[in-house]
Every structure is written in structure tokens, then in C-alpha cells.
BAFI-3210 file (N, C-alpha, C; in Angstrom, 3 decimals, decimal comma, padded with zeros to 6 digits):
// residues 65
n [1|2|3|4|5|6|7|8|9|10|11|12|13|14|15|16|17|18|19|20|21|22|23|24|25|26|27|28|29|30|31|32|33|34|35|36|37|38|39|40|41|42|43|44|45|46|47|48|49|50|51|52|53|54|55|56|57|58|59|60|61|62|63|64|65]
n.u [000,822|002,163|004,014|002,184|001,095|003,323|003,430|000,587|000,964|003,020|005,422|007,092|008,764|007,792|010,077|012,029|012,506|012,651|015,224|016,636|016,459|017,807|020,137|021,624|021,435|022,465|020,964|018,964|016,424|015,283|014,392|011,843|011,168|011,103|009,034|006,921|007,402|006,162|003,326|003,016|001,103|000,409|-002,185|-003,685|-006,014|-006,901|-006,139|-007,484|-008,859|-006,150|-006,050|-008,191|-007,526|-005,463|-006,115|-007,488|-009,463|-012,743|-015,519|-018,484|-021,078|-023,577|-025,355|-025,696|-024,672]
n.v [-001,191|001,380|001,560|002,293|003,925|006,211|006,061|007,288|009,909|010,684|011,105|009,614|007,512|004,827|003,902|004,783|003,855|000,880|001,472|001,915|-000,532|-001,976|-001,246|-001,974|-005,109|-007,334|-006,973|-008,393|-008,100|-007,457|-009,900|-009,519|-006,584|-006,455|-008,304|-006,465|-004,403|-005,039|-005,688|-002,554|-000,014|002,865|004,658|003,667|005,046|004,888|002,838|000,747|000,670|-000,627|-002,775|-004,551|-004,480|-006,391|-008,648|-012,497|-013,899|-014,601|-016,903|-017,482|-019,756|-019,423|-021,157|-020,097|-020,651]
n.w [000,000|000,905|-001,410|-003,552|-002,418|-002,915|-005,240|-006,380|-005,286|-006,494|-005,302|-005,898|-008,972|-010,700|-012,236|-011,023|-008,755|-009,481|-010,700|-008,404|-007,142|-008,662|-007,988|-005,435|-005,379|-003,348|-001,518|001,534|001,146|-001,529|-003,179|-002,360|-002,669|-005,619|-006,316|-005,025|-006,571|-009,050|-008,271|-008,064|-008,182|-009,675|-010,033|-008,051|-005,845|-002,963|000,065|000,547|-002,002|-003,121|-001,346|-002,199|-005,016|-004,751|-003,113|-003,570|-005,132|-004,287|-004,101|-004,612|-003,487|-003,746|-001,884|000,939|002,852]
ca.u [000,000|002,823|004,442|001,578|000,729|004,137|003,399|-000,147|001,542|003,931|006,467|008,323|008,063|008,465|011,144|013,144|012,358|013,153|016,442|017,147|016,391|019,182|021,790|020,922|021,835|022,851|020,355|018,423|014,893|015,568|013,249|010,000|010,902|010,888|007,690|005,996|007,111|005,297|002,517|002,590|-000,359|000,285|-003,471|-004,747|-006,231|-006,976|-005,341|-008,585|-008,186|-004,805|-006,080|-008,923|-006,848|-004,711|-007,241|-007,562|-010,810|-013,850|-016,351|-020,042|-021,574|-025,026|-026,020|-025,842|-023,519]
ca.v [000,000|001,982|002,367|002,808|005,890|007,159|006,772|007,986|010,751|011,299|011,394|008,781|007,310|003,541|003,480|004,984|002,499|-000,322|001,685|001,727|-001,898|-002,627|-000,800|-003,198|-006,591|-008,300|-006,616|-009,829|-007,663|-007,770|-010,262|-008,928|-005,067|-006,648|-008,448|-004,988|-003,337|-005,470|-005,383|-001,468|000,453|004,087|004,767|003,207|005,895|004,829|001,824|000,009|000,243|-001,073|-004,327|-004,877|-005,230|-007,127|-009,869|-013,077|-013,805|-014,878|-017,666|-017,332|-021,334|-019,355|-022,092|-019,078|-020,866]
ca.w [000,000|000,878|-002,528|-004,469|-002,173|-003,036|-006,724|-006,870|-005,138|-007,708|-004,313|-006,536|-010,173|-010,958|-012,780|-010,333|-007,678|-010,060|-010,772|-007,063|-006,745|-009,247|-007,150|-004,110|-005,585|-002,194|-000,038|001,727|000,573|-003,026|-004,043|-002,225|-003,287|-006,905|-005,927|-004,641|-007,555|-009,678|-008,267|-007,852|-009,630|-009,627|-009,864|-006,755|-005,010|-001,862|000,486|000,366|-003,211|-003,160|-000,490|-002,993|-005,939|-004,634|-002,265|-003,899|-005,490|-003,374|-005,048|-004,030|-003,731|-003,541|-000,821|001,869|003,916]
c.u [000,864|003,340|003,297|000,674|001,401|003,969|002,577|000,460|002,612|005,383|007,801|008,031|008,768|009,277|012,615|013,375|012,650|014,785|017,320|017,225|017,997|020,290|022,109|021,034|021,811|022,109|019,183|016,342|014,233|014,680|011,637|009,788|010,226|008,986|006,289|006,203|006,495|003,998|002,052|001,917|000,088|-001,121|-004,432|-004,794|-006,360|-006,316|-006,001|-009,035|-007,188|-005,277|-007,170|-008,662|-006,272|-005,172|-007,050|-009,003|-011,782|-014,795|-017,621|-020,659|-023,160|-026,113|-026,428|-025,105|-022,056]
c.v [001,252|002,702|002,531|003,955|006,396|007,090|007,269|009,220|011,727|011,890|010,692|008,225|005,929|003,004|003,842|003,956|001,207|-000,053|001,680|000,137|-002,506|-002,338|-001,891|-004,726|-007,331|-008,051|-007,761|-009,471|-007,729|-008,331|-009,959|-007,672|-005,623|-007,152|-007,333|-004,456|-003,964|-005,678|-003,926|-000,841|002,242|004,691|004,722|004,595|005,941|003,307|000,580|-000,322|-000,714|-002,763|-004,826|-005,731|-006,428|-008,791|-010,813|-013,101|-014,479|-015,764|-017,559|-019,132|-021,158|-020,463|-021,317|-019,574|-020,358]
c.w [000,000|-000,383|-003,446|-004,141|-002,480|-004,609|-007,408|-006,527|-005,979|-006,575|-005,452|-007,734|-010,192|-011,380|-011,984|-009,227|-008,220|-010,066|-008,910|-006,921|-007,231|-008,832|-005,950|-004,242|-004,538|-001,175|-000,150|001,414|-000,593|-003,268|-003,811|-002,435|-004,713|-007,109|-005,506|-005,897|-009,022|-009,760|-007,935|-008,381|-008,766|-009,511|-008,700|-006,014|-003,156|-000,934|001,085|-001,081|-003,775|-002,755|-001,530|-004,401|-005,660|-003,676|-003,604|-004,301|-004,926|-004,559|-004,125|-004,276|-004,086|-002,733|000,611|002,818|003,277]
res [x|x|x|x|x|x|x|x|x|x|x|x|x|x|x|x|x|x|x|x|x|x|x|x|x|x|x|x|x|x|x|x|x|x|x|x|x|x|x|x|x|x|x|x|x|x|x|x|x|x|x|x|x|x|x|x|x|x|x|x|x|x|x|x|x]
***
């Protein structure tokens, strides 16, 4: 939620945060920044937005249980 407040924000732009990533090679975070910044959406407006997108998808059985 974090970075995709800083890039609706326009605090930071995605390509720079990828370019940071690549400086960082050995840092033990590396593969879940890369992971965030793939799923980052500049757009999301709000951080209920953001958890929405990103939720797994819910199946309805229509049995009401």
C-alpha cells in the first residue's frame, strides 16, 4: 500500500524504484521489493483500493452458507 501511495503521489516514479532496486543486488529484501514493484499500480487511489486489488478472489456457492 505503501508504494503505491508514493506513486499515486507522484512522491516517486516507478522506474526509479526499479532503478534503485538494481543498485541493491545483495540486499536480503531484493526479491520482495521486486515483488511490490510489480505489483505497484500508480493509480490506486486509496489503500482500500490497493487491499482490494490485490485480495484473492472470493467464489459465491449461492447455498448461503
Amino acid at each position: 500500500m505503501a508504494v503505491d501511495a508514493l506513486l499515486h503521489r507522484r512522491v516517486v516514479k516507478l522506474p526509479a524504484l526499479s532503478a534503485y532496486a538494481d543498485t541493491r543486488r545483495r540486499w536480503p529484501g531484493l526479491p520482495l521489493l521486486r515483488e511490490v514493484l510489480a505489483l505497484a499500480e500508480p493509480l490506486s487511489e486509496s489503500p482500500m483500493e490497493t487491499r482490494l486489488r490485490l485480495s484473492p478472489p472470493t467464489t459465491c456457492s449461492g447455498t448461503g452458507t
